[in-house]
C-alpha positions as CSV (number, residue, x, y, z in Angstrom):
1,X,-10.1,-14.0,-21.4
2,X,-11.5,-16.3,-24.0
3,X,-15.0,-18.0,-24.1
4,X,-15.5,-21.6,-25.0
5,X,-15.7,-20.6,-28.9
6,X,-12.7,-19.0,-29.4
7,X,-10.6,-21.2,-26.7
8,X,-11.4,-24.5,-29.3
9,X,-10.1,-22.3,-32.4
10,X,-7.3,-21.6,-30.2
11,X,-6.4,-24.8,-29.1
12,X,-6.5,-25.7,-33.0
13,X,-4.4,-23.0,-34.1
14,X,-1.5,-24.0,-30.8
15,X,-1.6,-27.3,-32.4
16,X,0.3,-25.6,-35.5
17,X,2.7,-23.8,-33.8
18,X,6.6,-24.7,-35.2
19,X,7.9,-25.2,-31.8
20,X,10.9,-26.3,-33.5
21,X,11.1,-23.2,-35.4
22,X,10.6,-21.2,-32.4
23,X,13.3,-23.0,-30.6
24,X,15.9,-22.3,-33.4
25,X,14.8,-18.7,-33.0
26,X,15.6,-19.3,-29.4
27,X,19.9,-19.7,-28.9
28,X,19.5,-20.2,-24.9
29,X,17.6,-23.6,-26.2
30,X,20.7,-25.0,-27.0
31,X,22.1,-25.1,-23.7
32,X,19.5,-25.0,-21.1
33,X,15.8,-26.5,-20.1
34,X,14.3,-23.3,-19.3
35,X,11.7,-23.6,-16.5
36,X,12.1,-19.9,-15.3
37,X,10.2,-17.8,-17.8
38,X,8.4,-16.3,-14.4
39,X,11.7,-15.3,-13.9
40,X,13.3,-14.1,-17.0
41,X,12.2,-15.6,-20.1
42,X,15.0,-16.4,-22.8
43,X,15.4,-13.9,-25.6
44,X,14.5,-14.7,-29.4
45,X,17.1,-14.0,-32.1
46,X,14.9,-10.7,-33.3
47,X,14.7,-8.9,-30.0
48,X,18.9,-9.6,-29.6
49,X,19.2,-8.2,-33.3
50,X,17.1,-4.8,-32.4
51,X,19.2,-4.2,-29.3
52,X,22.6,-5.3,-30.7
53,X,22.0,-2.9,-33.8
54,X,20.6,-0.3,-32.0
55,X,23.6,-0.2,-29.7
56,X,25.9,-0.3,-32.9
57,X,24.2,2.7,-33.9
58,X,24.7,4.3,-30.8
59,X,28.6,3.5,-31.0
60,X,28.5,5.1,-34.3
61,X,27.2,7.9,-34.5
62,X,25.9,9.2,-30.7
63,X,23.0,8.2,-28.0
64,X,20.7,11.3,-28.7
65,X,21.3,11.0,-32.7
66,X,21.0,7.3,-32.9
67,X,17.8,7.9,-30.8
68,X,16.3,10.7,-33.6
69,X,17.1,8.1,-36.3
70,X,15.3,5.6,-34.9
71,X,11.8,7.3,-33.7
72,X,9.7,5.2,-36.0
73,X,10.7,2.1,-34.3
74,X,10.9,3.9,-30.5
75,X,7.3,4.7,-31.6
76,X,6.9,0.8,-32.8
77,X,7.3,-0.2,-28.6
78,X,3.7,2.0,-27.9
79,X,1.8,0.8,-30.7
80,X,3.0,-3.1,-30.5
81,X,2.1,-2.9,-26.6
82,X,-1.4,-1.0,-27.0
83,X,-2.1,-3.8,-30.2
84,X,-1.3,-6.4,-27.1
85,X,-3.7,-5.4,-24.7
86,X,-6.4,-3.6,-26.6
87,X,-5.8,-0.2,-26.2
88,X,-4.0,3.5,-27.7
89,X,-0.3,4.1,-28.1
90,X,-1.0,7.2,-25.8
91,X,-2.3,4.9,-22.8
92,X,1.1,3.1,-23.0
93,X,3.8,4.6,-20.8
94,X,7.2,2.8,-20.6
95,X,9.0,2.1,-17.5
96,X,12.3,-0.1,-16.4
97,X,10.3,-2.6,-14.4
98,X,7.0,-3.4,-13.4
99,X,7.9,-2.1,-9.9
100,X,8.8,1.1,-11.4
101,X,6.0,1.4,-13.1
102,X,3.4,0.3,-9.7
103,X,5.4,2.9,-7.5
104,X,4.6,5.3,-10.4
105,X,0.8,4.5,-10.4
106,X,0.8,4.6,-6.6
107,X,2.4,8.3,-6.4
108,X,-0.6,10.0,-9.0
109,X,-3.4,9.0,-6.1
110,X,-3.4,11.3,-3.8
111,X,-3.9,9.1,-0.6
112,X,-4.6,10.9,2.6
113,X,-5.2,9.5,6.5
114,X,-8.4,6.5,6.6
115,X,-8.0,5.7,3.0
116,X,-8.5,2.1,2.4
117,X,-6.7,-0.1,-0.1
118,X,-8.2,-2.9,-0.7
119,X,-6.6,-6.0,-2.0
120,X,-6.1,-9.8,-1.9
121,X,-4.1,-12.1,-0.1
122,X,-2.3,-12.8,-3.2
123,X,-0.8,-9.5,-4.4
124,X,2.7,-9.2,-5.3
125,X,5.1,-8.7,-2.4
126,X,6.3,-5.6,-3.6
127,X,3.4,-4.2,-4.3
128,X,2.6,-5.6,-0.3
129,X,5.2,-3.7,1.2
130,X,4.2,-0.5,-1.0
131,X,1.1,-0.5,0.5
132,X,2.3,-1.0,4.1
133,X,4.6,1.8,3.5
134,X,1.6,4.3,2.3
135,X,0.4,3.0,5.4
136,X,3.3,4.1,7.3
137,X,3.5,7.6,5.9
138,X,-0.4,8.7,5.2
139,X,-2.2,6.4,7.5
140,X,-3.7,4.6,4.7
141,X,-5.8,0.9,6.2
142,X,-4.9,-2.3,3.6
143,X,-7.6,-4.6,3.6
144,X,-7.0,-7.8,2.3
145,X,-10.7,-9.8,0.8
146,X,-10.6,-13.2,2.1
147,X,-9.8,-16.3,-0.2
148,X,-12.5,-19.1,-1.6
149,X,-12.2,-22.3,-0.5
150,X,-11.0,-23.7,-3.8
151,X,-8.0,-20.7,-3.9
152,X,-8.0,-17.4,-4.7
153,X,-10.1,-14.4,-3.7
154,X,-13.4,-14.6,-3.1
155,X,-14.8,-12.1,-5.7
156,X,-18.5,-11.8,-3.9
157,X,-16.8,-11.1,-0.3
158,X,-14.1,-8.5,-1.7
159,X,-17.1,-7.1,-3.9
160,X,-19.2,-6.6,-0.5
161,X,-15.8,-5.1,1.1
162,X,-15.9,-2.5,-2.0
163,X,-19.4,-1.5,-0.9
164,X,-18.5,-1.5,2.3
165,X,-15.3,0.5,3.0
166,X,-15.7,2.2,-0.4
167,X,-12.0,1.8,-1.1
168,X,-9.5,5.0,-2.9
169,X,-7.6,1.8,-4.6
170,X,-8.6,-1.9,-5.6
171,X,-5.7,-3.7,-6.2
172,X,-5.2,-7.2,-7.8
173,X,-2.5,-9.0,-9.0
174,X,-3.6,-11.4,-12.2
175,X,-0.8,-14.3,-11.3
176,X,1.0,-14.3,-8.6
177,X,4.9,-14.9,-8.5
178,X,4.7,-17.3,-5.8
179,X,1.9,-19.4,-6.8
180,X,0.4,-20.7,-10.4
181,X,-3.2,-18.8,-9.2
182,X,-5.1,-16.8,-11.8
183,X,-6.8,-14.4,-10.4
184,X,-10.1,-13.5,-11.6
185,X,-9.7,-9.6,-12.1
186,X,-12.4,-9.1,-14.8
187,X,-14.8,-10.3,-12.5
188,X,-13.2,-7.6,-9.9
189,X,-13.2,-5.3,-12.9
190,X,-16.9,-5.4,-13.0
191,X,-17.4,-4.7,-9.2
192,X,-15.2,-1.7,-9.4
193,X,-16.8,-0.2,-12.6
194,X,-20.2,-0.2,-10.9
195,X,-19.0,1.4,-7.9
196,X,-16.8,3.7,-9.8
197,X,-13.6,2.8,-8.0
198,X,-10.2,3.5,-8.8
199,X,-8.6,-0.2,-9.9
200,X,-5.0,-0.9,-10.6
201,X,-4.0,-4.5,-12.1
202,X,-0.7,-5.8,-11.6
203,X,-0.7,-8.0,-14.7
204,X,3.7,-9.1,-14.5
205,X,3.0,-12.7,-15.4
206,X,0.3,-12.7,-17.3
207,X,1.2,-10.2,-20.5
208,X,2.9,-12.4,-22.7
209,X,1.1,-15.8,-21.6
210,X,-2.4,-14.8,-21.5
211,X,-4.7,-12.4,-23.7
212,X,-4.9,-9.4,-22.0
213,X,-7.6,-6.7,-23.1
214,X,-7.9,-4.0,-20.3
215,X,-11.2,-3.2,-21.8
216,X,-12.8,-6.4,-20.7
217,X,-11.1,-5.8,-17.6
218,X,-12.2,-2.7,-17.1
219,X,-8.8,-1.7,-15.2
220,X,-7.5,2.4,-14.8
221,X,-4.0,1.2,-14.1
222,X,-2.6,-1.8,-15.5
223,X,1.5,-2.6,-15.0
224,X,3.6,-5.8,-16.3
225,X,7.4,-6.3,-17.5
226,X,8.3,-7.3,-20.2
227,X,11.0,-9.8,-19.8
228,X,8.6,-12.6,-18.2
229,X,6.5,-14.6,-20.5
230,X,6.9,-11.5,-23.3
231,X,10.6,-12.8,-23.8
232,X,12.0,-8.9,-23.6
233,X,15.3,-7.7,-22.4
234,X,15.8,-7.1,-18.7
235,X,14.8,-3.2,-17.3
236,X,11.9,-2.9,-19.2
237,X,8.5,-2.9,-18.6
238,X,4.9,-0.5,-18.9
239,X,2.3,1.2,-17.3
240,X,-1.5,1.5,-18.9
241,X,-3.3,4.3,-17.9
242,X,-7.2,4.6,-18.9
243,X,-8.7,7.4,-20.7
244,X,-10.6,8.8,-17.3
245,X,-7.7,8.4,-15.6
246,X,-5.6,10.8,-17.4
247,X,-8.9,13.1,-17.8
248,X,-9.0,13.3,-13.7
249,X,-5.5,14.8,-13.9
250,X,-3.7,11.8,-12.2
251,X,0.6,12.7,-12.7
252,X,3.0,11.0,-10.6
253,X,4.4,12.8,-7.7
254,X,7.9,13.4,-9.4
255,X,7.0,14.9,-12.6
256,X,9.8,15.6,-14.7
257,X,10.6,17.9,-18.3
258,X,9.3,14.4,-20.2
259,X,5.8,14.3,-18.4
260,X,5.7,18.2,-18.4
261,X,6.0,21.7,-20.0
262,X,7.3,24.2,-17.2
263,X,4.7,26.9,-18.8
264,X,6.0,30.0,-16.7
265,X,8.2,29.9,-13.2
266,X,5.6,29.1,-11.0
267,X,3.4,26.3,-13.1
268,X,3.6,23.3,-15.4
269,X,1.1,21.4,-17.6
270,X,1.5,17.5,-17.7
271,X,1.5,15.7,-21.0
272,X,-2.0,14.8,-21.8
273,X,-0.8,11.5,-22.7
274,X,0.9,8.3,-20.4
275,X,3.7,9.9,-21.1
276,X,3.0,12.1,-17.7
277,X,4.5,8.6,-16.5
278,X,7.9,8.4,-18.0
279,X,10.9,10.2,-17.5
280,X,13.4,12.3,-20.1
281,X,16.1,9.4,-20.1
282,X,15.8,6.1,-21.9
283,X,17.3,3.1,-22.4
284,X,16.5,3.1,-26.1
285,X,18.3,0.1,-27.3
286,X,15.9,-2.0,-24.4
287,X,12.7,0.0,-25.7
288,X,13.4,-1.8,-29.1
289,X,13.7,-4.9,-27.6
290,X,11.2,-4.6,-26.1
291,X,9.1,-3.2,-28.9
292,X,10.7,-6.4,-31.2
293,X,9.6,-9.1,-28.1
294,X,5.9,-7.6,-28.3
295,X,5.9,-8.0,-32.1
296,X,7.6,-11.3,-32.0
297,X,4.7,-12.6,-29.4
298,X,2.1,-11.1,-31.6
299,X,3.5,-13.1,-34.5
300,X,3.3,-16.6,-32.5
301,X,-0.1,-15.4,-31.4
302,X,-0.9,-14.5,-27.7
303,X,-4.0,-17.3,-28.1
304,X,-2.0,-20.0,-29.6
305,X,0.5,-19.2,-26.4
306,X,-2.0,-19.0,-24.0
307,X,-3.3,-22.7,-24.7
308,X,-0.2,-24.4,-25.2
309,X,2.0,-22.7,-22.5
310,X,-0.6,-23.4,-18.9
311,X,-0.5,-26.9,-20.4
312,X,3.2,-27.5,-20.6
313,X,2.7,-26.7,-16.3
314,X,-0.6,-28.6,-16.3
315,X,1.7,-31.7,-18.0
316,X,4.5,-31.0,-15.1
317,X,1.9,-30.7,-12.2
318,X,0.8,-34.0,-13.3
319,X,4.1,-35.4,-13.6
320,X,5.2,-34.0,-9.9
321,X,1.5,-34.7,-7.6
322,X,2.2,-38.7,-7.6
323,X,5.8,-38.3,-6.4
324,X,6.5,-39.7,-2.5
325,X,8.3,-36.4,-0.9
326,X,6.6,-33.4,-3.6
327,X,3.8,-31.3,-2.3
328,X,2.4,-29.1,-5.5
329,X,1.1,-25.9,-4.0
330,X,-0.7,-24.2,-6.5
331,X,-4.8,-23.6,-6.0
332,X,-7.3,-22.5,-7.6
333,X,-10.2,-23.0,-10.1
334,X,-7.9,-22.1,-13.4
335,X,-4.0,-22.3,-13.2
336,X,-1.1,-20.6,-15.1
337,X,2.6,-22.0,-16.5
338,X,4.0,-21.3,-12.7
339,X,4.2,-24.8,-10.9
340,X,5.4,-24.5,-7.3
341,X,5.4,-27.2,-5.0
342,X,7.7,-28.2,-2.0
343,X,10.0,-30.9,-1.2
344,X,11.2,-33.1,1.6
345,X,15.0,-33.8,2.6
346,X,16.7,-30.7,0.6
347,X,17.5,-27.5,2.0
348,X,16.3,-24.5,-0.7
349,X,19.8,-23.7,-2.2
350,X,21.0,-26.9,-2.7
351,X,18.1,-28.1,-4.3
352,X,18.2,-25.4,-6.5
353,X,22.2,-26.1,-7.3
354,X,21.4,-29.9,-7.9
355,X,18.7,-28.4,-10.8
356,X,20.8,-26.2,-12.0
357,X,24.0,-28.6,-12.1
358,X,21.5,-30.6,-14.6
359,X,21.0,-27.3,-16.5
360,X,17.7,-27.2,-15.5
361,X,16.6,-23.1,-15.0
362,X,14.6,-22.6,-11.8
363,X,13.8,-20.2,-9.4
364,X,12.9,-20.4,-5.0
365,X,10.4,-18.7,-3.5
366,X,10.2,-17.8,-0.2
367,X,8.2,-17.1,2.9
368,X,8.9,-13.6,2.9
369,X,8.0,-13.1,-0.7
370,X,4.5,-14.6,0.3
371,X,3.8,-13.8,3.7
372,X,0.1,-14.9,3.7
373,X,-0.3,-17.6,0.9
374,X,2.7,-19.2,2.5
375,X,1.7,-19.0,6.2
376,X,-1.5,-20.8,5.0
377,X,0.5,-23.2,3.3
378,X,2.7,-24.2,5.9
379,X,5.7,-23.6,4.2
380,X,9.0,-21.7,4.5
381,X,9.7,-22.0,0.8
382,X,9.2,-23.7,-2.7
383,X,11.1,-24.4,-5.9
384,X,9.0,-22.4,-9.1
385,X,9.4,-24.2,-12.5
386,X,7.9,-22.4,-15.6
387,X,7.6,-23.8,-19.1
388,X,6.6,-21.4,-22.0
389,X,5.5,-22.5,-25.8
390,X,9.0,-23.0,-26.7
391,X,9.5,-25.4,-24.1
392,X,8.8,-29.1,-24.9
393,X,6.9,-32.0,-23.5
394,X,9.8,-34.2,-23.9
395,X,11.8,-31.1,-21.7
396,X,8.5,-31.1,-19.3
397,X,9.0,-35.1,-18.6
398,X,12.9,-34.6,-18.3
399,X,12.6,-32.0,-15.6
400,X,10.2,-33.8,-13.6
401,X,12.5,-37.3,-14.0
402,X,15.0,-35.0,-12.6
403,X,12.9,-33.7,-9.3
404,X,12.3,-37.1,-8.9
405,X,15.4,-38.5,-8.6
406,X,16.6,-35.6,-6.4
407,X,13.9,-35.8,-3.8
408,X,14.4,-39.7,-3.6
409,X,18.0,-39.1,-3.1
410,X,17.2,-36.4,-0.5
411,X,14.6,-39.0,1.0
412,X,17.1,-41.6,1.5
């Protein structure tokens, strides 16, 4: 992240930002308020254009030849996404989700009966239920570092749990889905790198809003989408794998002809590159989405984002905190553009309907998405609203006049 310096020269340079020109960039502006970029952020005119044209190519003159045409650009996705987060096209591997590309990480480390994971309470559910089904199979133990009493983990304890239970995996996940926590994984980063520990970042909903260099975090496996807060098309998403990582011979369990040369009948020999991590078929038409959302994001300027976007939520979590019947959930020492909070006389589905019958974009969370942080809670669910730069204040007062008016109705 940024120190104090740079943070002011950012805050100067989100203070130019054309948010009106970004908006007319942006066609879903016209009909929406869209508070569900930790959902699916809206699509700029560019990244449409790539896929449309590519597509058009496709219908023109074949997949595999409209792919060869266009392997300068395919190449574009590697090096725009390694220019994002600070490292080499060859650390980039693409993937169709985030998920996809976690599950992938998970299957190079070869786990085996008493290996601990350890994690925090506040990693993704998916990546929860991976772990408890390693635990099924291998007879992996998940341990889970305790949280600080302001929110989030407590970096000293889970640091004294590394030296500890010497763990085969740290896992963290940089901002939860179901909470507007940032998690402080540089400072984990640290702890791992001096106890040489393996240490996979799930980073989903922070590329695109937050500066992301995996040097500083000092990450071996590092996974995010990008049609979140990088505005890319649906199905796509990446895995970073570190240089020692690749060295150590880490592959994915199911290999296939794109991660390896079959050398003779009985042997293969992975690609030296992330591209052990991908598979022969690809959605090319989404890689240059994607590939046109990271360039687009780079253009705006992932520091200009990072200021303005958290405080388009901050505005809202403001807005939302006084209101008789709201509960804003979200802890923690530094907060992202996810604002959850919970409300009094509505059901989850109808609330939702009422937002969306106001075009308002939302999204629910659930208890079983968040099994811990919501148990502590006390909750059983939560609406999410998240802003991005293209959003505007006027759009942030708007949607909280709305939640107000809702929950009094619900109230009365």
């Amino acid at each position: 992240m940024t120190d104090k310096n740079s943070a002011t020269g950012s805050a100067r340079e989100a203070l130019q930002l054309d948010v009106a020109a970004l908006r007319a960039d942006t066609p879903g502006c016209r009909r929406v308020i869209h508070f569900n970029n930790a959902g699916c952020g809206l699509l700029a005119a560019p990244v449409l254009d790539a896929m449309v044209g590519h597509l058009n190519l496709e219908a023109r003159i074949g997949g595999y030849e409209a792919s060869a045409a266009q392997t300068a650009e395919v190449r574009g996705f590697y090096t725009e996404i390694a220019a994002l987060i600070n490292t080499t096209p060859d650390n980039i591997a693409f993937a169709g989700s985030a998920t996809h590309a976690y599950a992938n990480a998970l299957s190079s480390i070869p786990f085996q009966a008493g290996d601990v994971i350890l994690t925090t309470r506040d990693d993704f559910v998916s990546n929860q239920i991976a772990f408890l089904s390693l635990r099924k199979r291998f007879g992996v133990r998940i341990v889970h570092a305790p949280d600080a009493p302001e929110g989030g983990v407590d970096v000293e304890a889970m640091a004294a749990l590394m030296r500890t239970h010497r763990p085969r995996l740290v896992s963290a996940t940089h901002v939860p889905t179901n909470s507007g926590l940032v998690s402080p994984i540089a400072e984990i980063g640290r702890h791992c790198r001096e106890l040489d520990l393996l240490y996979l970042v799930d980073a989903c909903q922070s590329v695109g809003q937050f500066v992301i260099d995996v040097e500083e975090i000092g990450c071996d496996l590092l996974t995010a989408t990008c049609r979140k807060f990088l505005r890319g098309p649906r199905g796509s998403g990446f895995l970073y794998v570190s240089d020692r990582v690749l060295r150590a011979g880490y592959e994915p369990l199911f290999i296939d002809m794109h991660g390896a040369r079959w050398t003779r009948p009985g042997d293969y020999e992975p690609a030296a590159t992330a591209a052990r991590f991908e598979e022969w078929e690809f959605p090319y038409a989404t890689v240059l989405g994607s590939a046109a959302a990271t360039r687009y994001a780079r253009e705006v300027g992932i520091e200009a984002i990072e200021q303005r976007t958290p405080a388009l939520a901050a505005r809202l979590r403001d807005r939302l905190a006084p209101l008789p019947g709201v509960r804003v959930l979200d802890r923690g020492p530094r907060l992202a553009a996810l604002v959850t909070f919970a409300v009094e006389g509505w059901q989850p589905q109808p609330f939702k309907a009422a937002m969306d019958a106001r075009s308002i974009n939302s999204a629910l969370s659930f208890r079983e998405f968040a099994q811990l942080d919501f148990t502590d809670k006390g909750i059983e669910w939560c609406l999410r609203l998240s802003p991005h730069y293209y959003n505007t204040e006027e759009e942030v007062d708007h949607v909280a006049d709305a939640v107000a008016d809702l929950v009094g109705r619900g109230r009365r």
